[in-house]
C-alpha positions in Angstrom: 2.6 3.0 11.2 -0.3 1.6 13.4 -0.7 -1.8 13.6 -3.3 -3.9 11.4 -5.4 -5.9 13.9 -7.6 -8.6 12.5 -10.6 -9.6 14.6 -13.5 -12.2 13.8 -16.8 -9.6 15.0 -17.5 -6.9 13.1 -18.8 -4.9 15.7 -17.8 -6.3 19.0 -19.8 -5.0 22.5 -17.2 -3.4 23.3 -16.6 -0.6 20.4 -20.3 -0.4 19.4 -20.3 3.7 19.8 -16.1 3.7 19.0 -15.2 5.3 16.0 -13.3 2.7 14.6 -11.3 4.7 12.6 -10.1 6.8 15.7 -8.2 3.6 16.8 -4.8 3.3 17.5 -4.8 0.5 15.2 -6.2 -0.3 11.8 -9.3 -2.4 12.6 -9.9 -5.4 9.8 -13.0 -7.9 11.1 -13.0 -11.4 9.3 -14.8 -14.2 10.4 -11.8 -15.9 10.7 -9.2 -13.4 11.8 -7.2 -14.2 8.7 -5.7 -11.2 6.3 -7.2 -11.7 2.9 -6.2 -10.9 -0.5 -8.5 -7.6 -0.3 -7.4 -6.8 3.1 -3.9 -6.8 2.4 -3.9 -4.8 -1.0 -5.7 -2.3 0.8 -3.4 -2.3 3.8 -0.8 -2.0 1.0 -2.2 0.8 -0.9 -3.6 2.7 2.0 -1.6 2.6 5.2 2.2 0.9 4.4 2.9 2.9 1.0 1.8 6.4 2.6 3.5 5.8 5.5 6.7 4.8 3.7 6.5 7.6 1.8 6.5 9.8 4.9 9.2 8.1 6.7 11.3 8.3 3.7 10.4 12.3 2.7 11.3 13.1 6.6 14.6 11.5 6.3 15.5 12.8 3.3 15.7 9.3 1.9 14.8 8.3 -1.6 11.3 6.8 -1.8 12.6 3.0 -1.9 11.5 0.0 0.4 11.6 -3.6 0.5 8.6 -5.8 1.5 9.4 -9.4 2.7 6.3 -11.4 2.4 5.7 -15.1 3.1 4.6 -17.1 0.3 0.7 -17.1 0.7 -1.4 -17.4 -2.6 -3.1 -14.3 -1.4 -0.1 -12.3 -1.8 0.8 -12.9 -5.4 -0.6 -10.1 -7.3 1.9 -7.9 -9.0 2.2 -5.5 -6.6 5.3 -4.7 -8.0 3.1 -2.6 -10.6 1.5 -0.4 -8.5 4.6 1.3 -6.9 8.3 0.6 -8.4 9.6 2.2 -5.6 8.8 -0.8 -3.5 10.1 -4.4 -4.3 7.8 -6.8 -2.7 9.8 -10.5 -2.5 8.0 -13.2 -1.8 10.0 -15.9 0.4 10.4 -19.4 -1.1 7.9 -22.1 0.3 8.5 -23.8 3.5 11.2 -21.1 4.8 9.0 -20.4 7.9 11.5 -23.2 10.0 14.6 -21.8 8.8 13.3 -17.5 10.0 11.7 -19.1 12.9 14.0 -17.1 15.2 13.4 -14.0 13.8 9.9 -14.0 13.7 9.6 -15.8 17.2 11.9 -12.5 18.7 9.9 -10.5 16.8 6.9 -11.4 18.1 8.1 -12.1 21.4 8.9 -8.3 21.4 5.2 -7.6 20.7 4.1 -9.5 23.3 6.7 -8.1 26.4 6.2 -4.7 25.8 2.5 -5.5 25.5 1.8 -7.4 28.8 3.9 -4.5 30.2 1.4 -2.1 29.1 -1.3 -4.4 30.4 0.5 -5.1 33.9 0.9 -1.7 34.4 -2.7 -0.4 33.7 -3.6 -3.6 36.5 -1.1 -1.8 38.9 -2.4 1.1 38.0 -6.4 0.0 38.8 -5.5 -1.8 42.1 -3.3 0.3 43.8 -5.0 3.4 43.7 -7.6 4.5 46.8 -11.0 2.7 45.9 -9.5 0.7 43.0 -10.7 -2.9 42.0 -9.7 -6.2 42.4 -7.4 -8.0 40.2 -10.7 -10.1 39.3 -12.4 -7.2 38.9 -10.1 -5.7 36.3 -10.2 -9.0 34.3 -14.0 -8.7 34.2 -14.0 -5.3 32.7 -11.1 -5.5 30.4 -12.6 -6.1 26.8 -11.3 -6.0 23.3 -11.8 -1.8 23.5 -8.5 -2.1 26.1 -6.6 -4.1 24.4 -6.7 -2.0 21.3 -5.8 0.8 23.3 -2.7 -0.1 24.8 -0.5 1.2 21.5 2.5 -1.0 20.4 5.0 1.8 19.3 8.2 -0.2 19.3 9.8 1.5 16.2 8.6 5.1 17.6 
């Protein structure tokens, strides 16, 4: 499942003539880079049932899954309705500090094999024959490369 990545310009510089749906992520803008009601129920509909449904179908699983989601107000809709296959639970109100950890390692795991992508395209640039300078590299990396480096931790 690619990832959803929320950014706050519609049309940034840097993927004016990009097909955005060509991305190896699923592009959202928002002024403020939050996930709204409508962004999630579409990411609900469109990209995580589908791609449950796969996932199950090519394990020879039952279609069942479990969605934990924090307790946001923009959550709440009965999305239990829409697919009984799924159960959507809703964690209680201020759990955040007590799952800390897990989403801290979580994350965390994002972000190593991230900046390992990212380390190794500046090794990449600067070592070969004619390459650029680290400075260089900075100057012409743009929201376009950083969509392109693919998290696939799952696969």
């Amino acid at each position: 499942m690619k990832p959803l990545f929320m950014y706050h310009v519609v049309n940034p510089r840097a993927l004016k003539w990009k097909a955005k749906g060509m991305l190896p992520v699923i592009w959202k803008p928002n002024s403020n880079a939050w996930v709204t009601e409508t962004v999630f129920q579409e990411w609900f509909s469109i990209h995580f049932v589908p791609a449950v449904r796969q996932y199950c179908s090519q394990n020879n699983l039952l279609f069942k899954a479990l969605l934990l989601l924090d307790n946001t107000l923009e959550h709440k809709h009965s999305l239990q309705d829409f697919y009984p296959e799924i159960k959507v639970v809703f964690l209680p109100p201020n759990m955040a500090c007590k799952i800390q950890l897990m989403d801290r390692s979580f994350i965390a795991a994002i972000k190593r094999y991230y900046m390992r992508r990212v380390i190794s395209q500046v090794i990449r640039a600067t070592n070969k024959e004619g390459g650029c300078t680290l400075k260089e590299f900075w100057k012409w990396y743009n929201i376009w490369n950083a969509v392109n480096t693919p998290v696939q931790l799952l696969g």
